[in-house]
C-alpha positions in Angstrom: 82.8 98.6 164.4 82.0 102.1 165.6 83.0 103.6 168.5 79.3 105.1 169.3 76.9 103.9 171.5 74.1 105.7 170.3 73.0 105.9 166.8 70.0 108.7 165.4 68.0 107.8 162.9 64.3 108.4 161.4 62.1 105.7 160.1 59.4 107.3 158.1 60.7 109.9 155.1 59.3 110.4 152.1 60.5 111.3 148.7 59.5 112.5 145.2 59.1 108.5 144.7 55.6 108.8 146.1 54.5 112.1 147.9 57.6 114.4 149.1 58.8 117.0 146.8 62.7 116.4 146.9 64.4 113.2 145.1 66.0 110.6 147.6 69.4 111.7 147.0 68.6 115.6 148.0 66.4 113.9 151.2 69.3 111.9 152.3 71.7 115.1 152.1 69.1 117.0 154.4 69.3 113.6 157.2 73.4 113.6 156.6 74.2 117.2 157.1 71.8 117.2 160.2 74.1 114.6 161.9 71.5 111.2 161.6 73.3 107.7 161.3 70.5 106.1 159.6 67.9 106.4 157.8 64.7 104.6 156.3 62.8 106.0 153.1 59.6 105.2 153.5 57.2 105.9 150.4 53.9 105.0 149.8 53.6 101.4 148.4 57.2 101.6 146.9 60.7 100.7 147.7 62.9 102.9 147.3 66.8 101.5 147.2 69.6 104.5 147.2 73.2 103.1 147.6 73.8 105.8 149.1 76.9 105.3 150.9 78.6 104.3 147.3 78.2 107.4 146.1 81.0 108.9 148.0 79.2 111.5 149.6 78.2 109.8 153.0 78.0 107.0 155.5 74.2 107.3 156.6 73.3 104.1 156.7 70.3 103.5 154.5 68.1 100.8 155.6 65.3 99.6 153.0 61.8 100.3 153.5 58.5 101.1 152.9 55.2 102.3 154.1 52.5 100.3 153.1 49.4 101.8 152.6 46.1 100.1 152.7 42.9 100.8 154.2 39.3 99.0 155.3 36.7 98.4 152.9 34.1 98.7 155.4 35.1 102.0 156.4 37.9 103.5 154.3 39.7 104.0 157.1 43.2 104.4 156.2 45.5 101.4 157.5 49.4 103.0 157.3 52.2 100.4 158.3 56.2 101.1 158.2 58.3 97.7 156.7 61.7 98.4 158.1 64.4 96.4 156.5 62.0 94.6 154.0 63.9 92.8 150.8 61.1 93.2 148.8 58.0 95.2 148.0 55.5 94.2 150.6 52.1 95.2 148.3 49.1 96.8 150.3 46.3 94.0 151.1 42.7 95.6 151.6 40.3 94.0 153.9 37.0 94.4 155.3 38.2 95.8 158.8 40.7 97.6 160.5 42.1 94.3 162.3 42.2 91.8 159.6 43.8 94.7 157.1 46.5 95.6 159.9 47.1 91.8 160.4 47.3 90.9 156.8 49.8 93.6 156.3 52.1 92.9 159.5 52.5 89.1 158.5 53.2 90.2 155.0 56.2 92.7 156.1 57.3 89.8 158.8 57.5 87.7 155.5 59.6 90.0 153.5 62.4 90.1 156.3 61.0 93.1 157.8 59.5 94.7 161.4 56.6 96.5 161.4 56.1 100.1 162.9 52.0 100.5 163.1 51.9 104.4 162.0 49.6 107.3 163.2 46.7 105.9 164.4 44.7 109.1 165.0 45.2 109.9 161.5 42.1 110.7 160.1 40.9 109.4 163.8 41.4 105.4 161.7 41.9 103.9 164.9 43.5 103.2 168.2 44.3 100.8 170.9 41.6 98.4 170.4 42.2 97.3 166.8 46.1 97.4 167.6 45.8 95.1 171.1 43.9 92.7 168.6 46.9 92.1 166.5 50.1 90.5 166.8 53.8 91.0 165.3 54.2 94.4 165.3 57.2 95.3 167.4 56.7 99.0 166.8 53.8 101.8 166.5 54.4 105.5 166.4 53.8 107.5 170.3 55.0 111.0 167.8 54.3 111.6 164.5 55.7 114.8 163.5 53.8 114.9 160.8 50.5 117.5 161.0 47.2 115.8 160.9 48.1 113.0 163.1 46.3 113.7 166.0 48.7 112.5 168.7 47.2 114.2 171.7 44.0 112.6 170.8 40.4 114.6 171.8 37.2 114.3 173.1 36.0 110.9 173.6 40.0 110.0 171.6 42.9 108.4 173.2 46.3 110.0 172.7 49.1 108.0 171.2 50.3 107.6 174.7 47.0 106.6 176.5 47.2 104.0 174.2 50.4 102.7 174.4 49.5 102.6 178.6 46.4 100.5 177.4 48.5 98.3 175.5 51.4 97.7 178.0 48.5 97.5 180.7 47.3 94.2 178.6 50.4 92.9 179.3 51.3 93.9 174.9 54.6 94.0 174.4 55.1 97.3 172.1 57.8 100.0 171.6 57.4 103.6 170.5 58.8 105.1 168.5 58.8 109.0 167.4 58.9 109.6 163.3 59.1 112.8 161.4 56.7 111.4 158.2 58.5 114.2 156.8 57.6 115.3 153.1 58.4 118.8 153.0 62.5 119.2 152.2 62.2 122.9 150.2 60.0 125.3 152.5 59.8 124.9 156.4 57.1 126.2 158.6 55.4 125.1 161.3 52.2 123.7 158.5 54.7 121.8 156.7 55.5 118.2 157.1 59.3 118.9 157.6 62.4 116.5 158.5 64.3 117.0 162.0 61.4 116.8 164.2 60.9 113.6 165.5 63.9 110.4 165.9 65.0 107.6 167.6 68.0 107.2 169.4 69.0 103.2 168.8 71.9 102.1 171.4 73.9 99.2 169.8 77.1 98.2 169.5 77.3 98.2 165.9 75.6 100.3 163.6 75.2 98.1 161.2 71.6 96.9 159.8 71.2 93.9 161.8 72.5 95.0 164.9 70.0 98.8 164.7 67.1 96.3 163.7 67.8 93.8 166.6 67.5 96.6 169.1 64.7 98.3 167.9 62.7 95.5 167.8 64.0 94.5 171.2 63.3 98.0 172.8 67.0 98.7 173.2 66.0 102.9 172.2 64.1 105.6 173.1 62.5 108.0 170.8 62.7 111.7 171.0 61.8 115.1 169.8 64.5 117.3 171.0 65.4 115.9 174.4 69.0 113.6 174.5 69.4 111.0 177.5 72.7 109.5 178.5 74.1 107.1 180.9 71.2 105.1 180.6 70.9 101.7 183.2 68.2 99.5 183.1 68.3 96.2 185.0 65.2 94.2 186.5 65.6 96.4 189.9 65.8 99.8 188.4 66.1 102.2 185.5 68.5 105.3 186.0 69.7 107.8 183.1 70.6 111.2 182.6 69.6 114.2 180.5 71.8 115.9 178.5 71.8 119.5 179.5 70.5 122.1 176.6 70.9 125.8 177.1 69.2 127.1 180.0 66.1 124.6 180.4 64.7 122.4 182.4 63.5 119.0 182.7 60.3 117.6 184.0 60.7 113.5 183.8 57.1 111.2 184.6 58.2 107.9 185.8 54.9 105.8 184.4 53.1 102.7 185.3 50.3 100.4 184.8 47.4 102.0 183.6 48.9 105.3 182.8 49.5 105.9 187.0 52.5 108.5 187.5 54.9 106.8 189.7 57.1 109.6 190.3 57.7 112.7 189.1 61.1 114.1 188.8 62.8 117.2 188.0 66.6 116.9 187.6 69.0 115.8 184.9 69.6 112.7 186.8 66.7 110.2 187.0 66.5 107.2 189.3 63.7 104.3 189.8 63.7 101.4 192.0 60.8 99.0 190.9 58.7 97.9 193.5 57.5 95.1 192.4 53.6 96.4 191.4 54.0 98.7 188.8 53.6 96.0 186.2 55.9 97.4 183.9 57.9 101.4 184.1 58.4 103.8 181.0 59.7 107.5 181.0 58.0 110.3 179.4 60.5 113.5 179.8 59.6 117.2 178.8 61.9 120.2 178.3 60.9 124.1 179.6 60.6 124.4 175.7 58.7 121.4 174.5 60.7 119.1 173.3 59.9 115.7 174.4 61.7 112.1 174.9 60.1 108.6 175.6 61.8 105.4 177.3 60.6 102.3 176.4 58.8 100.0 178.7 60.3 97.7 181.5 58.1 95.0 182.8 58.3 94.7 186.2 56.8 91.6 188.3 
């Protein structure tokens, strides 16, 4: 059993298996020599197994997946899903609409051992809170995708990633967020590339094994980040409290958040205390760094 309490890890990395341009072996050298525990390769429609750890080189805990890629036949609009800890190829189903083809999808991951991760939805502007609130099994969607294209701020007349998430929680759907490089790019980096290291989550457990990280994601026991590290955290059903690991000279803006996307507090120190009142109906964290790095809580439901 390890002595950690947190463990890093990124759950959507592609290879030269589908559309990344460096073999599995060279990708899982980039996520080891960058200090990640775990890792899931996620290519397009194919399962990619590395026994990595075998090979002497490392003990990044690989953790089989997949992201299935299927779209709507009414539309064309593409339908992405991450299968975390599949044991076996979950094959794309294509239906008429968004719903049924995200449905059909999720209960064939949950069948194949897996959870399911519901990925970018403002890619290509596919969809968003509506079609996703229709649905049910998916532990997961991605708040951050690193990856460009994705469209997480949303636009005119578009939800963010986060508005929807506040939509979601506010219909009382319990979802976790989770931040993701989709990273493709391992040989040249620049800010138009879809590079690794930008975009994680931070899974506490006791054991970083596969079962245990797999439990606590789909339980909500992480938070995801871009940059931003929290410690101390203490989440009970009267409060959450944590603290925020101090990098170089900047400084931290945290948004205690509520039903319906209402700030409930703002705060800006390292140390961050709530006491639920009772009406927020549930309370997440959303903390930025004078630089731009971000970090997400998950949601506590508060009644």
């Amino acid at each position: 059993m390890s002595t950690k309490e947190w463990f890093k890890g990124n759950l959507h990395t592609h290879t030269n298996k589908s559309d990344g341009d460096e073999s599995p072996e060279k990708v899982c050298e980039w996520f080891e020599n960058h200090d990640y525990d775990f890792l899931v390769l996620s290519d397009h429609n194919h399962l990619t197994l590395l026994d990595y750890q075998n090979t002497g080189k490392s003990n990044l805990l690989m953790i089989p997946g997949e992201e299935v890629t299927a779209f709507s036949s009414s539309n064309r609009a593409p339908v992405h899903i991450g299968a975390i800890g599949i044991n076996k190829l979950v094959s794309p189903v294509v239906c008429e609409d968004v719903i049924s083809t995200l449905q059909m999808n999720i209960d064939n991951i949950l069948e194949a051992g897996g959870i399911a991760c519901i990925n970018h939805p403002n890619f290509k502007w596919a969809f968003d809170h509506r079609e996703m609130l229709a649905t049910n099994g998916a532990m997961l969607f991605e708040v951050y995708n690193a990856s460009r294209g994705c469209n997480n701020m949303g636009g005119k007349g578009k939800f963010s990633t986060s508005e929807m998430w506040d939509y979601m929680l506010s219909n009382k759907k319990i979802i976790y967020g989770a931040a993701t490089d989709d990273s493709h790019d391992y040989q040249d980096f620049a800010p138009e590339k879809h590079n690794p290291g930008r975009g994680w989550l931070m899974v506490r457990s006791q054991s970083d094994d596969q079962n245990s990280l797999i439990k606590n994601m789909e339980t909500g026991n992480f938070y995801s980040s871009t940059g931003v590290y929290l410690d101390d955290m203490d989440i009970s059903n009267k409060h959450i409290e944590f603290s925020i690991t101090q990098t170089d000279d900047f400084v931290f803006l945290t948004r205690l958040i509520g039903k319906n996307g209402k700030t409930l507090r703002e705060v800006s120190d390292n140390k961050v205390r709530y006491e639920f009142e009772g009406n927020e109906g549930y309370v997440r964290a959303e903390i930025i760094d004078s630089d731009g790095a971000l970090a997400w809580t998950q949601p506590i439901f508060v009644s």
